[in-house]
TORMARMAR-984513 format. One line per 2 residues: number of its first residue (from 1); their letters; for each residue x, y, z of N, C-alpha, C. Coordinates in pm, whole numbers, plus 50000, padded with zeros to 5 digits. Example, Ala and Ser with C-alpha at 12.3 -4.5 7.8 and 13.67 -1.06 7.14 Angstrom:
<atoms>
1> as> 51319/49431/50780/51230/49550/50780/51320/49670/50780; 51285/49775/50708/51367/49894/50714/51290/50003/50787
</atoms>
This chain:
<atoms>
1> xx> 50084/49879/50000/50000/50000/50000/50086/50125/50000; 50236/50109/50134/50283/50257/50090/50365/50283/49946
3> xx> 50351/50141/49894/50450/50170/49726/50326/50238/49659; 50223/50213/49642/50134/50234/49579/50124/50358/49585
5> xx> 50111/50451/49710/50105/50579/49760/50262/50660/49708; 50371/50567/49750/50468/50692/49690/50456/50630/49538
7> xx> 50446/50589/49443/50421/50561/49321/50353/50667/49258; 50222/50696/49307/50167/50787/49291/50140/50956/49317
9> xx> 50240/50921/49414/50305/51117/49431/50427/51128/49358; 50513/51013/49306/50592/51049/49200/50544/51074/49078
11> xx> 50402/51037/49033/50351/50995/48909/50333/51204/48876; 50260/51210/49006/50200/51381/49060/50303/51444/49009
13> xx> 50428/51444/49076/50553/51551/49079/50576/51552/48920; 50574/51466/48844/50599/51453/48675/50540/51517/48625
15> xx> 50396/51466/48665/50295/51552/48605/50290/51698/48614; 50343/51777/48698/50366/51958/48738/50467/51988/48666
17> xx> 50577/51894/48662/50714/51986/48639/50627/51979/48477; 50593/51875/48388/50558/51829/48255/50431/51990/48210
19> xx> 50369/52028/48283/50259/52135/48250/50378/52285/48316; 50444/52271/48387/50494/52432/48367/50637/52394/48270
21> xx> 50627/52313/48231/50729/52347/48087/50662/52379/47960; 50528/52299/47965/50450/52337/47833/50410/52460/47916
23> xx> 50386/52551/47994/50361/52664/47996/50450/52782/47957; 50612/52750/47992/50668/52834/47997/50684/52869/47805
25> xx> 50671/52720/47757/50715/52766/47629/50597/52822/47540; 50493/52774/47623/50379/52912/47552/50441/53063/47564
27> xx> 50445/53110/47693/50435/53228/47710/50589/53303/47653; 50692/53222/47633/50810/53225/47510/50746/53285/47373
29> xx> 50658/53205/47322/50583/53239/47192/50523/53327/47174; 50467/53399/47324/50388/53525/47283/50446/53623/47215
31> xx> 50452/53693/47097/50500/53805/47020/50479/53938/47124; 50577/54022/47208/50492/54140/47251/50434/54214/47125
33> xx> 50329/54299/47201/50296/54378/47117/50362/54501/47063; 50328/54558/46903/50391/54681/46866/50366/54775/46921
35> xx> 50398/54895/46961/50330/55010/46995/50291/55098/46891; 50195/55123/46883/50096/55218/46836/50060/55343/46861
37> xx> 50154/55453/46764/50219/55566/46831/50083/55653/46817; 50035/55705/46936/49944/55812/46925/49955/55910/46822
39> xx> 49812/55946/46790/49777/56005/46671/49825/56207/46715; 49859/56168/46821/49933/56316/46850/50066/56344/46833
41> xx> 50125/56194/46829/50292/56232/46784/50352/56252/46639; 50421/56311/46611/50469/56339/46486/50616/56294/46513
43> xx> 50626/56254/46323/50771/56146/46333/50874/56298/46315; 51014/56230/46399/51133/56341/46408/51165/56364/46260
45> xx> 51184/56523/46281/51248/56522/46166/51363/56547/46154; 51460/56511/46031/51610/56493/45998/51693/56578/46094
47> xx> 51807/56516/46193/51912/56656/46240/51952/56765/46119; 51933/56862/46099/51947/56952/46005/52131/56957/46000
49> xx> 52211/57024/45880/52324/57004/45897/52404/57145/45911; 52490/57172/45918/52546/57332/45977/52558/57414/45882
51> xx> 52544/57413/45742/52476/57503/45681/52369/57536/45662; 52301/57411/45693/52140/57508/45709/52069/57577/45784
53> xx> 52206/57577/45932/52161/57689/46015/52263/57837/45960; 52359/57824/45907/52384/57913/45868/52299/58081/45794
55> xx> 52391/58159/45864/52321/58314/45845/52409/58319/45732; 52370/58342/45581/52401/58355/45482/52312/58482/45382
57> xx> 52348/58531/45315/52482/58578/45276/52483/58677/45396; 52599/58737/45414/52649/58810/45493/52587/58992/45518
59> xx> 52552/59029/45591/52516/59182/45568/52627/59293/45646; 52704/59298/45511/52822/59422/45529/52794/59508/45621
61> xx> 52831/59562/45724/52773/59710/45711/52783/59796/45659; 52680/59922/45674/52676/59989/45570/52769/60106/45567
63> xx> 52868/60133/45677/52905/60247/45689/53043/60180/45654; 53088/60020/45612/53194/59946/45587/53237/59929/45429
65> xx> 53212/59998/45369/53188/60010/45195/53144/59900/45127; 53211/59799/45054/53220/59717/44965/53281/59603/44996
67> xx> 53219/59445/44997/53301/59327/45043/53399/59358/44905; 53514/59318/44968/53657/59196/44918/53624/59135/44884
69> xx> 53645/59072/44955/53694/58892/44977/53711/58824/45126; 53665/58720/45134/53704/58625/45279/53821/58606/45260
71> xx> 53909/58583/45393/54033/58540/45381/54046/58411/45446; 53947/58395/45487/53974/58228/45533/53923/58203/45671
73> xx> 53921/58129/45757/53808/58087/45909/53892/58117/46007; 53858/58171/46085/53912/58226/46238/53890/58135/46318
75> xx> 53788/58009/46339/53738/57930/46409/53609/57828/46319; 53595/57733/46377/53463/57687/46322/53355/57730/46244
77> xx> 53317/57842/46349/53211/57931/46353/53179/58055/46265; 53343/58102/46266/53390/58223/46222/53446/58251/46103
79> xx> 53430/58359/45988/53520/58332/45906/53590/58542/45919; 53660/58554/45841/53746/58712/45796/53709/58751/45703
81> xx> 53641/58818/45686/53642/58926/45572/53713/59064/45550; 53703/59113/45453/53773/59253/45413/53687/59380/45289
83> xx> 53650/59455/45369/53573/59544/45305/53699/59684/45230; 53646/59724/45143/53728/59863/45108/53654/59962/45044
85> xx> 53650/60076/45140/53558/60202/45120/53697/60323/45095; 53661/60368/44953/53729/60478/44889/53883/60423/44926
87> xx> 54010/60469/44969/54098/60428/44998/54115/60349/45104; 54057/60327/45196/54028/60271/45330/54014/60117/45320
89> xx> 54059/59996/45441/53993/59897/45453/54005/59838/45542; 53886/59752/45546/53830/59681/45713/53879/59570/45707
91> xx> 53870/59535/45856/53883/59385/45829/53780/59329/45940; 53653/59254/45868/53515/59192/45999/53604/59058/46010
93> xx> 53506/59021/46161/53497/58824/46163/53363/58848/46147; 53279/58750/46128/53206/58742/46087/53159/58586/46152
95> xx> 53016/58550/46218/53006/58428/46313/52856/58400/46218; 52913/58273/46155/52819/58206/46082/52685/58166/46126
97> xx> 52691/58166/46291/52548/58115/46343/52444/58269/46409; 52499/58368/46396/52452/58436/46474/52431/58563/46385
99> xx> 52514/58573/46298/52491/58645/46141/52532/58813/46222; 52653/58783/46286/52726/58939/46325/52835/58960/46320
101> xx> 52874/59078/46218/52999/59109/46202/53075/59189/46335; 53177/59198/46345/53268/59245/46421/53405/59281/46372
103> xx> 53455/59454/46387/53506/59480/46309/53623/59412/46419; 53758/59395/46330/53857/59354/46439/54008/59435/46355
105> xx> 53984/59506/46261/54084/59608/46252/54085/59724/46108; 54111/59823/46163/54100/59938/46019/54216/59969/45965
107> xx> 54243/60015/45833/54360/60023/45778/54348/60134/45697; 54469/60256/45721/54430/60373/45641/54474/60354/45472
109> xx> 54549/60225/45424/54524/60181/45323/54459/60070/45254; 54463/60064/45136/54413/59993/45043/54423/59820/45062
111> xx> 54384/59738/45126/54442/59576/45195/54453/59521/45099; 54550/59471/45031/54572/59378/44967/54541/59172/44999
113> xx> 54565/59199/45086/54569/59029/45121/54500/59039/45308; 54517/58942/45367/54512/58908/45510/54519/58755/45509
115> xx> 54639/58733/45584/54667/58580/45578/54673/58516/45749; 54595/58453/45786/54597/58358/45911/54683/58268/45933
117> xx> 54677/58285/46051/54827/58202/46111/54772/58058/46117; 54855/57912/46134/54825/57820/46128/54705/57808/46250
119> xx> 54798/57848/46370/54699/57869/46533/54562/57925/46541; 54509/57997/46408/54479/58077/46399/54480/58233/46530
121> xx> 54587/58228/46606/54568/58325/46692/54606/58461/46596; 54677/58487/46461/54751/58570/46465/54698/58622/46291
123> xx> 54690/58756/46285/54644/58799/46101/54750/58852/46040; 54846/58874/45974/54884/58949/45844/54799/58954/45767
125> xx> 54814/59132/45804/54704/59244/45691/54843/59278/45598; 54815/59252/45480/54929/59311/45347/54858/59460/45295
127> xx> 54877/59561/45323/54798/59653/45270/54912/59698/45154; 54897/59844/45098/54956/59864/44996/54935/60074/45008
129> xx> 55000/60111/45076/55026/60270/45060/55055/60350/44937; 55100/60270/44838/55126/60319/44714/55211/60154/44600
131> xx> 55195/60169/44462/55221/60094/44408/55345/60018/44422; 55428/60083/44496/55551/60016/44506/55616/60019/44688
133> xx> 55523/60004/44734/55538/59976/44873/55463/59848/44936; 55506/59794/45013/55382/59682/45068/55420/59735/45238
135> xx> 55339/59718/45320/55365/59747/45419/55256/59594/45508; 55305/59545/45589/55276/59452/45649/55230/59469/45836
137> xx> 55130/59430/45839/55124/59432/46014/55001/59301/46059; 55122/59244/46167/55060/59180/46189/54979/59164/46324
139> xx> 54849/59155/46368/54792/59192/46483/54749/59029/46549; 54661/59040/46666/54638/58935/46698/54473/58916/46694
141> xx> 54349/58803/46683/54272/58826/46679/54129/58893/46727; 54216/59008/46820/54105/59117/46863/54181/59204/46842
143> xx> 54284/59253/46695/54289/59308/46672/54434/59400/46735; 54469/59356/46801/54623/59433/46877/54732/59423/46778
145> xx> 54777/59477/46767/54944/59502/46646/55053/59470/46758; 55096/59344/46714/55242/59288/46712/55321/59359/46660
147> xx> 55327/59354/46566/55446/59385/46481/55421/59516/46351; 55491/59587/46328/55454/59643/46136/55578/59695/46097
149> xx> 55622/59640/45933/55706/59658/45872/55686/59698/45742; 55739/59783/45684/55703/59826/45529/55869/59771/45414
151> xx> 55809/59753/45321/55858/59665/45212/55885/59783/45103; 55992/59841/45038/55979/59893/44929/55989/59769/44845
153> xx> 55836/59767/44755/55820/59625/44683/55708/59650/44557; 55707/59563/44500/55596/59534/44374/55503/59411/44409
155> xx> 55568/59366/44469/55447/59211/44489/55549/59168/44629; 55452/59125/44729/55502/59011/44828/55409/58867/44864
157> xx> 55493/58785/44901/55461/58642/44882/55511/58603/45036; 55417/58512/45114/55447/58532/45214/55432/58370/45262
159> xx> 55522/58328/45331/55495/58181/45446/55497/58158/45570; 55399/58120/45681/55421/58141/45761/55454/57979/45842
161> xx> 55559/57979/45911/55594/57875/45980/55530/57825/46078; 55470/57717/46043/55383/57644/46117/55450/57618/46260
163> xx> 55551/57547/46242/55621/57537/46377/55648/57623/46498; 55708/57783/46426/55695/57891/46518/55617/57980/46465
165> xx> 55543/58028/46495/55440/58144/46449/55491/58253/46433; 55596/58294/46536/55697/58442/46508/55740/58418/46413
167> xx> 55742/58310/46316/55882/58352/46196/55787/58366/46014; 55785/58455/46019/55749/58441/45871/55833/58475/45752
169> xx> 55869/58354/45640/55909/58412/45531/55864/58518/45461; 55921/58607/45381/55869/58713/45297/55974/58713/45170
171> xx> 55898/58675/45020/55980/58698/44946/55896/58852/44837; 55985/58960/44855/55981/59065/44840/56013/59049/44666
173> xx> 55948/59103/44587/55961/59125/44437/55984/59258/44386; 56054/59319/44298/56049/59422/44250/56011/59426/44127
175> xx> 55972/59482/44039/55882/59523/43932/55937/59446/43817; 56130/59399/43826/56135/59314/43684/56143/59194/43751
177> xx> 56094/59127/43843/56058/59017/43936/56193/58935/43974; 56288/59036/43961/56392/59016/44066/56368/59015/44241
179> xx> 56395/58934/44316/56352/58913/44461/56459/58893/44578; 56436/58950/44674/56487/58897/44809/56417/58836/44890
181> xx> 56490/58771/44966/56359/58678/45106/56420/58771/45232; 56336/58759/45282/56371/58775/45440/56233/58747/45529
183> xx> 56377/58697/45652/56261/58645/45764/56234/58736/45832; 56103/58736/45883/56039/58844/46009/56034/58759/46075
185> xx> 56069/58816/46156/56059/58742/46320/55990/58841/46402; 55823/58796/46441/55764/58866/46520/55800/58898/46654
187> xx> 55842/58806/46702/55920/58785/46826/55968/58901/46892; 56100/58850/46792/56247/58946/46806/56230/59107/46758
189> xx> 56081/59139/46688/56065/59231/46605/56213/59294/46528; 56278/59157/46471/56391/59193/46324/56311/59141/46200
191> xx> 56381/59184/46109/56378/59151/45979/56509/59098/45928; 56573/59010/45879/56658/58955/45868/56695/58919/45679
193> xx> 56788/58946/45628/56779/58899/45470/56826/58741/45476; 56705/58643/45391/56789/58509/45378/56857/58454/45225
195> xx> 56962/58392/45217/56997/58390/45046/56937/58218/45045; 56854/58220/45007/56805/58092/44892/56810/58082/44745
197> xx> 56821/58032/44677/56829/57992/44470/56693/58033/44437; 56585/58039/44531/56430/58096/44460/56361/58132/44575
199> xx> 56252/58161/44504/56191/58268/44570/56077/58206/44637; 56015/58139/44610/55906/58059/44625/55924/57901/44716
201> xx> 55950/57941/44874/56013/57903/44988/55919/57781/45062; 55909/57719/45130/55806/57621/45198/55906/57598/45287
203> xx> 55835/57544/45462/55900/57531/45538/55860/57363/45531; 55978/57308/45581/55980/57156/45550/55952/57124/45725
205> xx> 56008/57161/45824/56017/57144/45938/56078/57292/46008; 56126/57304/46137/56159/57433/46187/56320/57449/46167
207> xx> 56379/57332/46086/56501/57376/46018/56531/57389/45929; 56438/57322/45835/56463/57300/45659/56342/57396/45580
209> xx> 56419/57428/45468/56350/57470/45387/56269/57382/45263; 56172/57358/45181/56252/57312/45053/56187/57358/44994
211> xx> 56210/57379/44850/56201/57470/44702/56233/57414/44554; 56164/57413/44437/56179/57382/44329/56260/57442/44250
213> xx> 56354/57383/44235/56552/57432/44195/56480/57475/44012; 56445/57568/43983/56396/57588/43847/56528/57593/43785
215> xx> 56530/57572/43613/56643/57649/43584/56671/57741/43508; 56695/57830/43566/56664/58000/43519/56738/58041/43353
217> xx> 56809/57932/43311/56881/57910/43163/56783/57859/43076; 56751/57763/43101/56658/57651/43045/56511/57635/43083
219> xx> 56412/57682/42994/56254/57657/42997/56245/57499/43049; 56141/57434/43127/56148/57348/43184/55966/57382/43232
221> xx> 55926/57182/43233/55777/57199/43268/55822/57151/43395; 55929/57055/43433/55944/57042/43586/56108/57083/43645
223> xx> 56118/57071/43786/56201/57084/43874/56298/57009/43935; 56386/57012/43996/56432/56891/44105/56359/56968/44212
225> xx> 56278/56900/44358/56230/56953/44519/56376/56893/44544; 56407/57026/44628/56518/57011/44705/56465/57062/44900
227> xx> 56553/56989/44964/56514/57019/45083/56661/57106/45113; 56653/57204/45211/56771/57259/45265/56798/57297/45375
229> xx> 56912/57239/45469/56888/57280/45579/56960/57378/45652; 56853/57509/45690/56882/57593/45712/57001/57648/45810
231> xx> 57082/57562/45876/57184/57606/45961/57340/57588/45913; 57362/57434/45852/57466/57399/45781/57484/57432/45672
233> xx> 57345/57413/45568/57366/57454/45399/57322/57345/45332; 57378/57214/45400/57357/57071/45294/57161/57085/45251
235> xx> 57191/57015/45135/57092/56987/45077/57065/56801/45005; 56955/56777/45032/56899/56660/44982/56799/56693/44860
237> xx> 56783/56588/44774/56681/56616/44644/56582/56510/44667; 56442/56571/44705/56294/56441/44699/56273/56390/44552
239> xx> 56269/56444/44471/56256/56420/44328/56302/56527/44262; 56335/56424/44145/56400/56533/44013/56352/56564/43920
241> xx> 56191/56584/43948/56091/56657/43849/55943/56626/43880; 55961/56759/43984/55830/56778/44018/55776/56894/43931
243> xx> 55613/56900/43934/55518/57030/43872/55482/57131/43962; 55472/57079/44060/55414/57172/44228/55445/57077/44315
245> xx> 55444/57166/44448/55437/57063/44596/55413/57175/44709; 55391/57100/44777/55268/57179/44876/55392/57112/45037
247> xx> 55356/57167/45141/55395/57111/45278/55302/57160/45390; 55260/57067/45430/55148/57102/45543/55235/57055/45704
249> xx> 55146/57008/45782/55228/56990/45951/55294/56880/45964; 55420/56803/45917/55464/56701/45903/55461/56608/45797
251> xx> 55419/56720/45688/55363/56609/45541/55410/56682/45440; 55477/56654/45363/55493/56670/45219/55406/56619/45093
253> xx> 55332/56667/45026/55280/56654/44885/55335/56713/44772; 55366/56618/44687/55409/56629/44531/55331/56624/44420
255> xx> 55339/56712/44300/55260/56661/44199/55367/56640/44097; 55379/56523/44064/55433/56473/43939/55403/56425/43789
257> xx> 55433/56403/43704/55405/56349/43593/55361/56143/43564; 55280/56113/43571/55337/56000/43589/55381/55896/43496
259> xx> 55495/55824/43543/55631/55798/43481/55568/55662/43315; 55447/55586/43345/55393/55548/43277/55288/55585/43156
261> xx> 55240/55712/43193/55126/55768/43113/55158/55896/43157; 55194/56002/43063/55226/56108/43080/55061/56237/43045
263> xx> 54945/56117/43067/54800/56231/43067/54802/56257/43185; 54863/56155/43307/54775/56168/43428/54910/56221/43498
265> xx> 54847/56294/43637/54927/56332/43758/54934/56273/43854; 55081/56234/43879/55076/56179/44038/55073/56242/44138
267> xx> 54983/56249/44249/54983/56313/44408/55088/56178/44487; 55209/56235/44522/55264/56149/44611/55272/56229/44786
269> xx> 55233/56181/44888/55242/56227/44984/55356/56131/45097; 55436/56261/45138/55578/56156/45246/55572/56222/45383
271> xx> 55586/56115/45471/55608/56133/45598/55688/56270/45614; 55738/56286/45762/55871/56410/45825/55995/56308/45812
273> xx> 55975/56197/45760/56119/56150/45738/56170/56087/45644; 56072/56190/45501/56042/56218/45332/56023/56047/45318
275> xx> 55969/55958/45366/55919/55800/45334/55776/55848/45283; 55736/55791/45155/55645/55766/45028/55542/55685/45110
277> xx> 55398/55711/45165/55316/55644/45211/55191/55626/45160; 55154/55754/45041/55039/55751/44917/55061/55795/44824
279> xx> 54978/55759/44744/54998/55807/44629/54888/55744/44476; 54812/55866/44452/54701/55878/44390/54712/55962/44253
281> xx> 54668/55920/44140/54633/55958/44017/54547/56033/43996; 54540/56141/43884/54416/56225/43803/54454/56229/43707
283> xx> 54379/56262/43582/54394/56293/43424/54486/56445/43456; 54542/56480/43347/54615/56569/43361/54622/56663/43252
285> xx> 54537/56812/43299/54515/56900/43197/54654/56997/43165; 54706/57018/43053/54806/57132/43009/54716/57259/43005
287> xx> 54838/57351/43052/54769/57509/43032/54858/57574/42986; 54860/57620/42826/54948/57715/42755/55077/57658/42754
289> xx> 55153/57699/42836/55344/57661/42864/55367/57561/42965; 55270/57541/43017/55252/57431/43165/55182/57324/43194
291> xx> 55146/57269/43333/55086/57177/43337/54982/57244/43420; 54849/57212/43427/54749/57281/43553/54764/57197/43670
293> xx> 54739/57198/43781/54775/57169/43904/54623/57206/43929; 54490/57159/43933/54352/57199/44005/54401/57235/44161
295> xx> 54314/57333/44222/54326/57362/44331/54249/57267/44445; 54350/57286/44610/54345/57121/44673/54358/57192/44781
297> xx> 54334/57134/44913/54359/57187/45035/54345/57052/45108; 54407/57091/45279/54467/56960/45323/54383/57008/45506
299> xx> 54375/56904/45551/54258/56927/45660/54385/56812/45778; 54467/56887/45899/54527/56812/45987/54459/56720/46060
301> xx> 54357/56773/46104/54257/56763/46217/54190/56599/46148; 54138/56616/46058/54069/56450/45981/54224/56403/45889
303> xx> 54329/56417/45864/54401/56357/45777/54363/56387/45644; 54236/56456/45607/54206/56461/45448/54234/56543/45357
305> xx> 54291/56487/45295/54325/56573/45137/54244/56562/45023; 54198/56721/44978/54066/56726/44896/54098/56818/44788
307> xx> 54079/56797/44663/54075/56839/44551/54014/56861/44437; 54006/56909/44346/53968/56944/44206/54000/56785/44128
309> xx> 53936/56759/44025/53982/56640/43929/53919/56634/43816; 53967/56644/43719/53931/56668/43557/53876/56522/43515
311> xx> 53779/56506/43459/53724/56398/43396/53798/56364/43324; 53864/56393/43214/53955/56373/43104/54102/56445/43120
313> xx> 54182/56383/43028/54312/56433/42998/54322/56535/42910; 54366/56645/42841/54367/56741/42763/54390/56862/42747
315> xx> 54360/56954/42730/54419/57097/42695/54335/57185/42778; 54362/57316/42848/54262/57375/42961/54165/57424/42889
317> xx> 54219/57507/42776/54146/57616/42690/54025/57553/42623; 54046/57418/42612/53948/57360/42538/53822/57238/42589
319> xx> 53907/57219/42720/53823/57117/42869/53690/57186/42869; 53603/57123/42869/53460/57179/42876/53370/57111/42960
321> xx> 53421/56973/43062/53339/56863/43149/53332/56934/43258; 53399/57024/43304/53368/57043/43452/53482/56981/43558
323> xx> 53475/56974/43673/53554/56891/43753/53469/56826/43876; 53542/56711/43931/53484/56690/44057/53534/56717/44163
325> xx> 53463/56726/44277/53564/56741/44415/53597/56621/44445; 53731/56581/44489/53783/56439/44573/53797/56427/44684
327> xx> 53764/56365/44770/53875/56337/44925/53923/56241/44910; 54069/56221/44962/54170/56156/44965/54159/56123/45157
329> xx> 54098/56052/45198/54153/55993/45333/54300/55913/45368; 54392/56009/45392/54555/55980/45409/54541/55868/45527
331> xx> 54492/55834/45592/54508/55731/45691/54474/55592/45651; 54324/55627/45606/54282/55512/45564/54330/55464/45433
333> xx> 54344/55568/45325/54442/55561/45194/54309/55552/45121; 54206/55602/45128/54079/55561/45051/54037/55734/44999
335> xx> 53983/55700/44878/53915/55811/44796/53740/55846/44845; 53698/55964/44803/53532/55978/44821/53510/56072/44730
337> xx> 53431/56064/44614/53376/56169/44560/53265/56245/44585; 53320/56379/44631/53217/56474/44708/53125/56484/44642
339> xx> 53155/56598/44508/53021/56649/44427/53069/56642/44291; 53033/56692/44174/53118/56721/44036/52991/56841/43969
341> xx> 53087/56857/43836/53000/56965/43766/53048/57123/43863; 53145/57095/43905/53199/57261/43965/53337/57318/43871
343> xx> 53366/57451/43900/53457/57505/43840/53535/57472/43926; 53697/57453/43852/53766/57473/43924/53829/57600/43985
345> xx> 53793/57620/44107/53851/57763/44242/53913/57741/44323; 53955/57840/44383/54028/57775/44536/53926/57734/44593
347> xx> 54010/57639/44708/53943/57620/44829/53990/57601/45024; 53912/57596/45065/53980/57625/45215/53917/57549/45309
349> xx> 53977/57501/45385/53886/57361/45486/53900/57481/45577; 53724/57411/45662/53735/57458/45775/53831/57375/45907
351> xx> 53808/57438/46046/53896/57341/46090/53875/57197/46165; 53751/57192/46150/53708/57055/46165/53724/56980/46022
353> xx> 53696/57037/45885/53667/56973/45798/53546/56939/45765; 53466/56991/45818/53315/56960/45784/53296/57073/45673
355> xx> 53335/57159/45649/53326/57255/45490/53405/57338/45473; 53425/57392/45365/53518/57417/45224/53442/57581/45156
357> xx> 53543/57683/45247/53524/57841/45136/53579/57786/45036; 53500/57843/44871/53504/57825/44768/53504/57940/44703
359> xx> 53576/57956/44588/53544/58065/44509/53670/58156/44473; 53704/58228/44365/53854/58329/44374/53851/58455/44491
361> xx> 53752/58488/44555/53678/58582/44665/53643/58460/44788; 53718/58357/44770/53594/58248/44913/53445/58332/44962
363> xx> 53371/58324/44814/53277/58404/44832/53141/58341/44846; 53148/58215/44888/53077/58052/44908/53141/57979/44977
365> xx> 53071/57896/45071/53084/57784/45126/53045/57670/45058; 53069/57572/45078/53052/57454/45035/53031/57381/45188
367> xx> 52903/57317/45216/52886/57214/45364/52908/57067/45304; 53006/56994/45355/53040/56885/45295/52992/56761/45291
369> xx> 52871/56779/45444/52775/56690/45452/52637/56681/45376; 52637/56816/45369/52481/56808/45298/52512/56798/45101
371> xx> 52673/56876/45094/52676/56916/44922/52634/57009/44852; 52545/57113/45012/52499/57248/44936/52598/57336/44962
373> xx> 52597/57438/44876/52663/57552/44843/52592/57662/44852; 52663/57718/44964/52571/57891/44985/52642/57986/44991
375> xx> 52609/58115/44941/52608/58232/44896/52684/58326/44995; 52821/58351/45031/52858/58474/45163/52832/58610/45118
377> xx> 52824/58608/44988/52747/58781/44965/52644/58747/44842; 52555/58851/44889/52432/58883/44781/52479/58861/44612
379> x> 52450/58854/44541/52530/58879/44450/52390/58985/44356
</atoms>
């Protein structure tokens, strides 16, 4: 009798565990339900992108004469402009989100240029007192004067050393485009004469120079890049026939011919210890006596290098496709085609890299996310 009895409370215990397993795997199967968004909510709409909050085109003031030209971004936010009323000229920032100028310096002459320091803490205003003077001052960005020096000159060409901000090259031209260099040193407030073979200087690092050895006997479409270092004299040669080259914060870029197909251009880019780490192709347009070089700008902050690129190989005068914009991602070593169907203009990264002044006036932005292009003056 008691087998019978525990027989049958074992039979029991089977039987429970056997019904909450078929239970559990019901309530496994239940699908929750969707939610069913009230007829009062509305779906988000898109994060908008930073030109479309942008205050565009710009409103001069009126007692400020006539825009210039932008000279390039003070900050994110911010870009420089330059107005010129009768002999006179301004220089605004100008804050893309808030659409207010601020004057940050006056000049009792005519401004030729205004060039920003890498830091952006620092402006060279190039004004011009008369045709054969340049006079230079450089202030800081609310406007305080560092430094000012005048140039008896016809044209000046100017570099500023990334490494130290006090030192800027100046190669001074006179009217039959015979030239001297000399360094300013904001610092030291000297001016100093330097002897280099040309005129047209790039700082390689905070000791070297380097420059395209032209040869002033012989017409020539390319160069040897020579590097030089500024304390001893010795010199090294990167290549022995380059078209252009550019040097940004630890990077060298070349444009060459390339050695297989002489339509297209090579972009080679080298480390600070001149080692070859990219290097990218375009069709390659001639212009008159030369080669064209489309205009390109280089972004530290993302690694990207962005440019102009001709659909075809051929002659400038007669190119009629248009160009596209490129990015070159130097890290990753990968290409992106921005937009196409633009002229080729300068251009200028901001300092994030999220957009690109455009234009011979950077008289447009370009937002790189969205691909629109807006207007910095009325036209």
């Amino acid at each position: 009798m008691n087998q019978l009895k525990q027989a049958n409370c074992i039979f029991f215990i089977l039987i429970l565990i056997l019904l909450t397993l078929l239970l559990g795997a019901c309530v496994n199967n239940v699908q929750p339900k969707q939610k069913i968004p009230a007829k009062s909510e509305k779906p988000k709409a898109p994060v908008s992108t930073a030109g479309d909050e942008w205050k565009t085109p710009i409103a001069v003031p009126k007692d400020a004469g006539e825009f210039y030209k932008t000279a390039g971004w003070l900050s994110e936010t911010e870009v420089v402009y330059i107005t010129n009323l009768e002999q006179t000229s301004s220089v605004f920032q100008y804050n893309l989100f808030t659409g207010k100028s601020e004057l940050i310096y006056e000049s009792k002459n005519p401004i030729v240029n205004v060039q920003i320091s890498p830091s952006k803490k620092y402006l060279l205003v190039h004004s011009s007192p008369s045709s054969y003077e340049g006079l230079v001052t450089i202030i800081d960005s609310k406007g305080k004067e560092q430094i000012q020096k005048s140039f008896p000159s016809y044209e000046l060409v100017f570099e500023w050393n990334p490494y130290n901000e006090s030192e800027i090259l100046v190669s001074n031209f006179a009217e039959d485009w015979s030239y001297q260099l000399f360094l300013l040193d904001m610092k030291k407030a000297i001016t100093a004469e330097v002897f280099l073979p040309q005129p047209f200087i790039k700082w390689m690092n905070g000791k070297e120079f380097g420059f395209l050895d032209w040869d002033q006997e012989n017409l020539s479409l390319t160069a040897p890049l020579i590097v030089k270092e500024s304390e001893n004299g010795s010199e090294k040669t990167v290549t022995q026939s380059a078209i252009q080259f550019s040097t940004f914060h630890d990077l060298l870029m070349t444009v060459t011919v390339n050695e297989h197909d002489q339509t297209m251009a090579d972009y080679s880019f080298f480390d600070k210890e001149l080692k070859k780490f990219f290097v990218f192709s375009i069709p390659q347009l001639t212009n008159y006596s030369d080669w064209l070089v489309p205009f390109y700008d280089y972004n530290e902050q993302r690694r990207q290098f962005i440019t102009f690129k001709p659909l075809t190989s051929g002659e400038m005068d007669t190119y009629s496709d248009g160009f596209q914009l490129e990015s070159y991602d130097l890290k990753g070593k990968s290409s992106k085609l921005i937009t196409e169907g633009l002229d080729n203009e300068p251009i200028n990264f901001s300092p994030s890299g999220e957009a690109l002044l455009y234009g011979y006036q950077f008289e447009k932005i370009i937002d790189l996310n969205s691909k629109k292009i807006f207007e910095l003056i009325k036209k």
